[in-house]
C-alpha positions as CSV (number, residue, x, y, z in Angstrom):
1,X,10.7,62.6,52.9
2,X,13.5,64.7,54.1
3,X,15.4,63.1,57.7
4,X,14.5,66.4,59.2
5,X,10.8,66.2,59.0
6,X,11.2,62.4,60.2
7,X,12.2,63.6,63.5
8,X,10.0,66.7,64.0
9,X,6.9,64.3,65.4
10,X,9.0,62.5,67.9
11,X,10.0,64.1,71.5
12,X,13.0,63.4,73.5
13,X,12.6,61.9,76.7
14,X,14.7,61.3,79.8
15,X,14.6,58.0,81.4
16,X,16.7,56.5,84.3
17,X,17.9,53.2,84.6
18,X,14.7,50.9,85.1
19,X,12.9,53.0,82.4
20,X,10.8,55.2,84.2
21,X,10.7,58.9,82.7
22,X,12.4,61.9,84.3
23,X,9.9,64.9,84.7
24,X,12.4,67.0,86.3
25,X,15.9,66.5,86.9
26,X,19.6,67.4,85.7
27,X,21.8,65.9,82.8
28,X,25.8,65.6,83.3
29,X,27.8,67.6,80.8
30,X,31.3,69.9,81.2
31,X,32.2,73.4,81.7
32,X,35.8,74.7,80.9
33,X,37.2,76.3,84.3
34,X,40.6,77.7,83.8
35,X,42.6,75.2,82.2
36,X,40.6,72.1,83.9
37,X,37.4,70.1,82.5
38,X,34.4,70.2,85.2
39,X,31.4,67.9,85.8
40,X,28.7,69.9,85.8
41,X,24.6,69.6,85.7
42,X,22.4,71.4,83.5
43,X,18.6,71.5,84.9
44,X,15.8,70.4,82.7
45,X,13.2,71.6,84.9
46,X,13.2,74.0,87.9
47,X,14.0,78.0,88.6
48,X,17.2,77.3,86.9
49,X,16.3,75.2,83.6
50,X,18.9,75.4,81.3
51,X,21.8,76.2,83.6
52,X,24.9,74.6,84.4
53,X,25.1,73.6,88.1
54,X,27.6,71.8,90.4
55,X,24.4,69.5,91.8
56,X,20.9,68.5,90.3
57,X,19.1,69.5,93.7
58,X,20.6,73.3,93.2
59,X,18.0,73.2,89.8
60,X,15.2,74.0,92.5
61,X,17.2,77.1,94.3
62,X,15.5,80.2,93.8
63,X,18.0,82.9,92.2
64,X,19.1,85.9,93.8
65,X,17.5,88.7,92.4
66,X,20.3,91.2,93.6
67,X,23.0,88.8,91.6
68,X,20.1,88.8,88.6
69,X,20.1,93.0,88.6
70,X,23.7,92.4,88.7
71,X,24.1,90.1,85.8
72,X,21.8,92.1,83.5
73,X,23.3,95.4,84.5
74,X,27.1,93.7,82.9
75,X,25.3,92.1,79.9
76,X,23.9,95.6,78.9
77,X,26.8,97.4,79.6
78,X,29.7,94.8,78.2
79,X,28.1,93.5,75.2
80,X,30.2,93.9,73.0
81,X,33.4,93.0,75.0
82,X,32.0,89.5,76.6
83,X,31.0,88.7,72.9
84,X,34.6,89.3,71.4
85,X,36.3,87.4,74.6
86,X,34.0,84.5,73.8
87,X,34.1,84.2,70.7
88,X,38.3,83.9,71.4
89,X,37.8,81.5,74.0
90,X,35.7,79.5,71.6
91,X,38.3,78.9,69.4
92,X,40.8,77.1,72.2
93,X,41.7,73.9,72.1
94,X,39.7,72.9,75.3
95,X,36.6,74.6,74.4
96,X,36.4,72.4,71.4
97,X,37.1,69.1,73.6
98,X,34.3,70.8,76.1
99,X,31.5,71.0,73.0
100,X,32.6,67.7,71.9
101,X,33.0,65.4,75.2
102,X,29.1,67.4,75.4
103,X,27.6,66.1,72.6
104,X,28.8,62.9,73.1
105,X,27.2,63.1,76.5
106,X,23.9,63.8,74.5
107,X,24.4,61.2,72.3
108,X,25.2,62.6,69.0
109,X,28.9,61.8,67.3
């Protein structure tokens, strides 16, 4: 039996400190700003599941929908260009301490 169908039944869960699960709430991780390392939040539940946020109780903030128009409106338009600059910044020295400061946040080496 291959490892990877050993962990295909099993679910992760997020508990707090006396054991009780987490239905909704935020986990820490970091976000390169500039040349500096932030503490952020990303949501597990809410409007904004999946973001990165400066505070868990922002994870229940409805979302703008004139910044959302906005937002698509640049992905369509800038493709290409915000996938080249990314894929640059990627490959910086604090990006890679960013992805792995993150996963040991998660709790893989």
């Amino acid at each position: 039996m291959k490892v990877k169908e050993l962990f295909e039944e099993y679910e992760i869960v997020f508990v707090d400190k006396s054991g009780n699960i987490i239905e909704e709430g935020a986990i820490q991780q970091y976000k390169r700003v500039g040349q500096k390392l932030v503490k952020k939040y990303r949501c597990l539940s809410g409007k904004k599941k999946g973001k990165l946020v400066s505070h868990p109780s922002k994870c229940a903030q409805r979302k703008e929908p004139r910044r959302v128009r906005i937002g698509r409106r640049v992905m369509r338009t800038k493709k290409g260009v915000i996938l080249r600059k990314s894929l640059i910044s990627k490959r910086k020295t604090l990006s890679k301490l960013v992805k792995r400061l993150n996963k040991r946040l998660r709790g893989s080496k």
